[in-house]
Backbone bond lengths (Angstrom), bond angles and torsions (degrees), N, CA, C in turn:
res aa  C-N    CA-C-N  psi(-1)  N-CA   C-N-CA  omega(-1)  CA-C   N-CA-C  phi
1 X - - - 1.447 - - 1.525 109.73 -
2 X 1.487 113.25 137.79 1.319 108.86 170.84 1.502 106.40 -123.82
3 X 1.794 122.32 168.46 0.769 122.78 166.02 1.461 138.17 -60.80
4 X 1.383 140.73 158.05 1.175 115.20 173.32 1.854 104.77 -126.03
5 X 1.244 109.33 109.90 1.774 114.98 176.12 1.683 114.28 -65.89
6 X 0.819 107.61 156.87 1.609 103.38 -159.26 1.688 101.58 -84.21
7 X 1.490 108.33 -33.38 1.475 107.31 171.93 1.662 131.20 -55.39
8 X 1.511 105.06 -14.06 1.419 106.15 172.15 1.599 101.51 -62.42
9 X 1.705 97.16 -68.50 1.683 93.71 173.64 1.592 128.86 -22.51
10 X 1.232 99.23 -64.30 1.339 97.56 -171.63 1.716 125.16 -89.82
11 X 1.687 88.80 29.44 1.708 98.90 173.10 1.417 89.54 -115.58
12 X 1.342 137.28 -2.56 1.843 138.83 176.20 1.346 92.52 -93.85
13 X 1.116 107.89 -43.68 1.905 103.40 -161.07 1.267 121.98 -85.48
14 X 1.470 118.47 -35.86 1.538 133.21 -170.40 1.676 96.90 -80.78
15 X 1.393 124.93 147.99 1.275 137.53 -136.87 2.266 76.87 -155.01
16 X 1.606 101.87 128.93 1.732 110.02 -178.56 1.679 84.92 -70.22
17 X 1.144 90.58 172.13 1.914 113.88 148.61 1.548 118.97 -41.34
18 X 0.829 112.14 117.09 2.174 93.25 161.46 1.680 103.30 -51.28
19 X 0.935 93.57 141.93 1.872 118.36 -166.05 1.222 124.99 78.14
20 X 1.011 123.17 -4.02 1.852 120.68 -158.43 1.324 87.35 -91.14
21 X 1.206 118.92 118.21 1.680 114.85 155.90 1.937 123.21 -80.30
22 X 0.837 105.00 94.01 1.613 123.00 171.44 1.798 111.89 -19.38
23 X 0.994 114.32 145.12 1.869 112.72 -175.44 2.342 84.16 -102.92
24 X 1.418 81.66 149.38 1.632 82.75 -171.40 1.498 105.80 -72.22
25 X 1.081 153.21 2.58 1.359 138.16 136.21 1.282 128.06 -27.91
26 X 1.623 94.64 -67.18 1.513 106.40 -170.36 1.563 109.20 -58.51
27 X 1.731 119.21 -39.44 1.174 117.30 -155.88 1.790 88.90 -80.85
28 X 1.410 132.69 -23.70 1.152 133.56 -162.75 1.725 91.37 -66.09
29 X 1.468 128.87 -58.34 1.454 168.08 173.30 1.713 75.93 -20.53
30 X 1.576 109.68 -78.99 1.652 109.38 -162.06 1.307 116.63 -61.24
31 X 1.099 128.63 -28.91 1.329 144.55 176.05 1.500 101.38 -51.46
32 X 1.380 108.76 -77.00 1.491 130.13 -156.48 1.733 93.93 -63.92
33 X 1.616 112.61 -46.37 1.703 96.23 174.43 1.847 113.54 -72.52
34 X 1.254 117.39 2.81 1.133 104.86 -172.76 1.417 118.38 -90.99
35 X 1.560 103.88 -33.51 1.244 134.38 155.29 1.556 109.71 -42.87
36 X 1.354 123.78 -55.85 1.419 128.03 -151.59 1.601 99.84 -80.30
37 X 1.478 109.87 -40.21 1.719 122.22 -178.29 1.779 98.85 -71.78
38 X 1.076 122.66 -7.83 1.321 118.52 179.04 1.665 116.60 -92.89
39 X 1.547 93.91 -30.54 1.819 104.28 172.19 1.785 103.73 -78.47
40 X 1.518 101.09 -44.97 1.816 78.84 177.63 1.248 114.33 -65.46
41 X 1.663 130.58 -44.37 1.253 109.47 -179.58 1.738 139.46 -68.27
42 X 2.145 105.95 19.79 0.953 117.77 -174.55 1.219 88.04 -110.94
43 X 0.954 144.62 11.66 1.544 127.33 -148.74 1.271 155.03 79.13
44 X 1.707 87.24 -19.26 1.771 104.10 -155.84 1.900 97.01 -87.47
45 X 1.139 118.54 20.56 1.448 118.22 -162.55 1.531 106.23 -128.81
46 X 1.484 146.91 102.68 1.161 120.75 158.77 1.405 117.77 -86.15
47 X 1.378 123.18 135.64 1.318 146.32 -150.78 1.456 119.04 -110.60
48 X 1.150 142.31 113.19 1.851 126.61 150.05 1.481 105.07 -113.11
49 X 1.116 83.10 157.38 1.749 101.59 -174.16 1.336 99.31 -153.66
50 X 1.636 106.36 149.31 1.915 105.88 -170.21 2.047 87.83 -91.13
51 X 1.580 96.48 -178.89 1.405 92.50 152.67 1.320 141.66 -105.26
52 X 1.744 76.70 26.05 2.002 90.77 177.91 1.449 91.49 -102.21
53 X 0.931 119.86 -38.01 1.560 117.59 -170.96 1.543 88.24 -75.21
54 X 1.127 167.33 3.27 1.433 141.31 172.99 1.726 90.93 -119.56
55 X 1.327 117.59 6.46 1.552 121.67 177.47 1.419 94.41 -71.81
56 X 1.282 98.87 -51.77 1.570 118.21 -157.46 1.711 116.89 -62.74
57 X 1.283 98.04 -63.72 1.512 116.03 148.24 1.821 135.23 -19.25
58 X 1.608 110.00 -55.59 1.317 133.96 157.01 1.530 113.07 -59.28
59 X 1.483 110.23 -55.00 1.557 107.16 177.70 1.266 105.82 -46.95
60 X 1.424 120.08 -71.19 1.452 111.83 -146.95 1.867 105.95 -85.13
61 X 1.298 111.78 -32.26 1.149 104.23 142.82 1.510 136.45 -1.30
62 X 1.547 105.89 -94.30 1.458 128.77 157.86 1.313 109.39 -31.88
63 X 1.247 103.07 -46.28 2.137 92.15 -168.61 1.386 118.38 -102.04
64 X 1.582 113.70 1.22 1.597 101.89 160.00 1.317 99.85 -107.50
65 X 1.387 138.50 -16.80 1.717 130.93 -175.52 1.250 133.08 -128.04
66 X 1.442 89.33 8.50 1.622 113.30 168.44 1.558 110.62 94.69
67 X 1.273 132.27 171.21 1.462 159.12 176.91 1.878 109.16 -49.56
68 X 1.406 91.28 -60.08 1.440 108.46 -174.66 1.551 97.96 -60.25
69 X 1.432 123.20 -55.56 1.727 129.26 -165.21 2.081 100.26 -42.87
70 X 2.001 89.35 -57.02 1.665 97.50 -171.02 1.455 105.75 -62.37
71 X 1.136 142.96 11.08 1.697 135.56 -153.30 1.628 81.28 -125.53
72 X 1.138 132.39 -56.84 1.571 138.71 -146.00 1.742 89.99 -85.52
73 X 1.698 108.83 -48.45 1.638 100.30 163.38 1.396 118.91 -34.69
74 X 1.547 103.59 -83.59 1.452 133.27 -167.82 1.785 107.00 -43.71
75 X 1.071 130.38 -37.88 1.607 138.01 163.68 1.581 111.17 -64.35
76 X 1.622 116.61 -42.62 1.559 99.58 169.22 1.417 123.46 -86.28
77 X 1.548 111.09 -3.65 1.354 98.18 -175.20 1.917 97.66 -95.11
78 X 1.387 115.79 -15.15 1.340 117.92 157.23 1.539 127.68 -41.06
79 X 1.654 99.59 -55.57 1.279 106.24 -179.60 1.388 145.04 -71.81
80 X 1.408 101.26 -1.08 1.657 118.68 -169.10 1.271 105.38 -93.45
81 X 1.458 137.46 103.12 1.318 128.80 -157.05 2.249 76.00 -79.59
82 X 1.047 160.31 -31.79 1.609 132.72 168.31 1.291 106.44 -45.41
83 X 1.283 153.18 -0.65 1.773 120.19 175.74 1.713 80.75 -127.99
84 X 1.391 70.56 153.10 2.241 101.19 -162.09 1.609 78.96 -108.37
85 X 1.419 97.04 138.01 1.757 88.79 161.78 1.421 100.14 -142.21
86 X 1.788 103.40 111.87 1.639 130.01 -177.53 1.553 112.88 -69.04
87 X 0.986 98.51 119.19 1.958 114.01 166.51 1.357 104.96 -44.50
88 X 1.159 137.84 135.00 1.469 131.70 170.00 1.741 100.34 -125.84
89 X 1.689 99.37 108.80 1.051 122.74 -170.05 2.261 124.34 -82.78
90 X 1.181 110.93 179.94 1.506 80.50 -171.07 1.903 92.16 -85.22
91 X 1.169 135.64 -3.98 1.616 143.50 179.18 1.069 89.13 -70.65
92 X 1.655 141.24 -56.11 1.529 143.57 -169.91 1.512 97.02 -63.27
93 X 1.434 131.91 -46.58 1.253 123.47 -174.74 1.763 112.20 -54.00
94 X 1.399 104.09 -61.10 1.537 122.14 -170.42 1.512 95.61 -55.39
95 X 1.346 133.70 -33.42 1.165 120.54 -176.88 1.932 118.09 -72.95
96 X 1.591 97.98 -52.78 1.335 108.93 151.50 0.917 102.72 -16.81
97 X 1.539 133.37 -90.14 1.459 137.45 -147.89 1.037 110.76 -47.04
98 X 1.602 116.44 -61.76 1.497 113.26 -162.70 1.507 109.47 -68.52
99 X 1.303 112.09 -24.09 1.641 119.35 -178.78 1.871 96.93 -55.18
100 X 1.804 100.54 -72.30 1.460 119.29 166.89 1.336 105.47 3.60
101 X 1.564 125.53 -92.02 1.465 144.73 149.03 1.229 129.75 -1.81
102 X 1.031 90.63 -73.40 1.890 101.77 179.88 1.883 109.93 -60.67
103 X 1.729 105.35 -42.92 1.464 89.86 -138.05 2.051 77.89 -116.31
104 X 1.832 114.54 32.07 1.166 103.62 -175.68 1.240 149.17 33.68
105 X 1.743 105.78 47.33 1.515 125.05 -175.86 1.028 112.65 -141.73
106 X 1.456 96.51 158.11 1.677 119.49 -162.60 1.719 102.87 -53.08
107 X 0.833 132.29 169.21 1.491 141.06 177.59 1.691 118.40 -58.72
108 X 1.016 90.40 -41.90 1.756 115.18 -165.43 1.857 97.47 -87.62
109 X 0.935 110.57 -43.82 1.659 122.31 167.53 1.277 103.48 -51.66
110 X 1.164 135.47 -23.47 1.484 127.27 -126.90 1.529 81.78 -129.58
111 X 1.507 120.25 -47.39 1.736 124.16 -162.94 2.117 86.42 -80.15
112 X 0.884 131.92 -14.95 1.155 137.51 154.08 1.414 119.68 -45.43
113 X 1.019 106.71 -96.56 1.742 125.59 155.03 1.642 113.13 -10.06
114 X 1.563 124.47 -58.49 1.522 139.93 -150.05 1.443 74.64 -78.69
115 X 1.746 126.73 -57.05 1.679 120.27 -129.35 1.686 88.91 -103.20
116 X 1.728 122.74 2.09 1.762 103.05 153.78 1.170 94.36 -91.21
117 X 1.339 139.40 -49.78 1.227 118.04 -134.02 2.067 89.28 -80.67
118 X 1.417 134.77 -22.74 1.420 122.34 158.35 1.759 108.02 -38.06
119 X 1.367 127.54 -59.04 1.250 167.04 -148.27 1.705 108.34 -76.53
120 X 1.198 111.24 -19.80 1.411 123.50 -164.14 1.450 119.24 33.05
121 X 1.634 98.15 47.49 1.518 111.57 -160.60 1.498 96.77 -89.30
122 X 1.356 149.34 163.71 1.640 126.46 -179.01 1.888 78.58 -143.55
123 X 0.612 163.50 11.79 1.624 173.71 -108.66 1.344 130.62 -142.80
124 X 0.911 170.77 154.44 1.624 131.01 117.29 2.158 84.44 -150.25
125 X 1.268 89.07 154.11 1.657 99.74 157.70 0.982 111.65 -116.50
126 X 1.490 104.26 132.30 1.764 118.85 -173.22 1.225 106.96 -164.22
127 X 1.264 106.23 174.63 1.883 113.13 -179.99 1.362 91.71 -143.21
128 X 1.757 139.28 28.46 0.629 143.06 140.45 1.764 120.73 -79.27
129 X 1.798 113.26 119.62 1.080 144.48 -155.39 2.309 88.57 -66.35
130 X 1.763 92.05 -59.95 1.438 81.30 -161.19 1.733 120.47 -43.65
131 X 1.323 110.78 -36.10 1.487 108.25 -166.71 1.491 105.88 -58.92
132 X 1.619 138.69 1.31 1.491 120.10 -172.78 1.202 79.93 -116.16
133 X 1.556 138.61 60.42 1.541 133.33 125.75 1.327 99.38 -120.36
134 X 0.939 125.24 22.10 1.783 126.82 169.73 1.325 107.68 -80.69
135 X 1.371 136.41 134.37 2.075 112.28 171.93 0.936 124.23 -93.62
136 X 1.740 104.06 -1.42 1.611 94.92 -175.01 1.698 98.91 -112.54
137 X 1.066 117.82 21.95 1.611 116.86 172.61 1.156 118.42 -117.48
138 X 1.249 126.00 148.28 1.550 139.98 -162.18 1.397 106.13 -119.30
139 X 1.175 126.82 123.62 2.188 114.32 -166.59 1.796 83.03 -119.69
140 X 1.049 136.52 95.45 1.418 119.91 176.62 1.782 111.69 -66.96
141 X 1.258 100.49 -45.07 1.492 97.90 -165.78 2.003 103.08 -56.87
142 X 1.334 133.61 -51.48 0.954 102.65 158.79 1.459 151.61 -60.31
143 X 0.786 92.58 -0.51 1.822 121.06 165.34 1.450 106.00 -74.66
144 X 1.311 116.95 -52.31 1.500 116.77 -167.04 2.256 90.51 -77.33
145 X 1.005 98.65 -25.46 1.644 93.88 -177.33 1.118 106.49 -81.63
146 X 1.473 134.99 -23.58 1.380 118.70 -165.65 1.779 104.92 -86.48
147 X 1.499 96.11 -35.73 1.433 98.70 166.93 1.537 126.56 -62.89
148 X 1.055 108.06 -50.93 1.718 109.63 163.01 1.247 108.92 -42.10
149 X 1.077 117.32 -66.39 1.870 115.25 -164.40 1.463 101.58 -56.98
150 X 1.232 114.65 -69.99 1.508 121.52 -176.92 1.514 99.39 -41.89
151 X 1.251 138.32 -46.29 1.566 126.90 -153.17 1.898 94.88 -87.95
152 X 1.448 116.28 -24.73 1.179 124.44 -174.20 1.607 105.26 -73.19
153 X 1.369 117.29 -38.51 1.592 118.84 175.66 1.522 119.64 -70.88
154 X 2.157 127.06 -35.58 1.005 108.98 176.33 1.654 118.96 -63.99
């Protein structure tokens, strides 16, 4: 099982401006989560996600694609008996925190962190930078980007 960061989501779901031309990261970023939301919704993916991280997800969701977009989400990511979706308790918070502190991350990073390492999850997909100073976490997808880019520049 790996984790799931809410920014993959919302690099599949979120749609640029009309006109904005995208820098090839980002569009690499949508690709690769679009790809990845396509293996969980086959199966081939086991998934956790907190319910702050699918809080998060729904919010912004809702407010760039409307009500209806987060409802039609929120029902398929219901239905996939592969994604676990963890209670985040106020013990998960207090732990957060002190993690927060120690390991200089955002809060929500942090209730991440508490509910693999409960989870003996070592995993997560993200395109968030902080989690590869963690030691006991593994971020592949930036891994698979750093190699791409780098192999794309020699």
């Amino acid at each position: 099982m790996k984790f799931l960061d809410s920014n993959v989501i919302l690099y599949a779901y979120l749609k640029p401006k009309p006109g904005l031309k995208l820098p090839e990261r980002i569009k690499w970023r949508k690709s690769k989560s679009k790809e990845l939301i396509k293996r969980i919704e086959n199966g081939l993916e086991e998934i956790i996600i907190s319910t702050v991280h699918l809080g998060e997800i729904l919010n912004i969701i809702s407010k760039k694609l409307g009500k209806k977009q987060a409802i039609l989400f929120l029902s398929k990511i219901l239905a996939l008996k592969n994604v676990h979706v963890v209670e985040v308790s106020r013990d998960t918070y207090e732990e957060a925190l002190s993690v927060s502190i120690s390991e200089n991350l955002e809060p929500n990073d942090a209730i991440a962190i508490v509910i693999m390492r409960k989870l003996k999850c070592k995993e997560i997909y993200t395109f968030d930078h902080d989690f590869q100073k963690i030691e006991d976490i593994v971020t592949p997808l930036l891994e698979e980007e750093k190699q791409h880019f780098t192999e794309k520049n020699i």
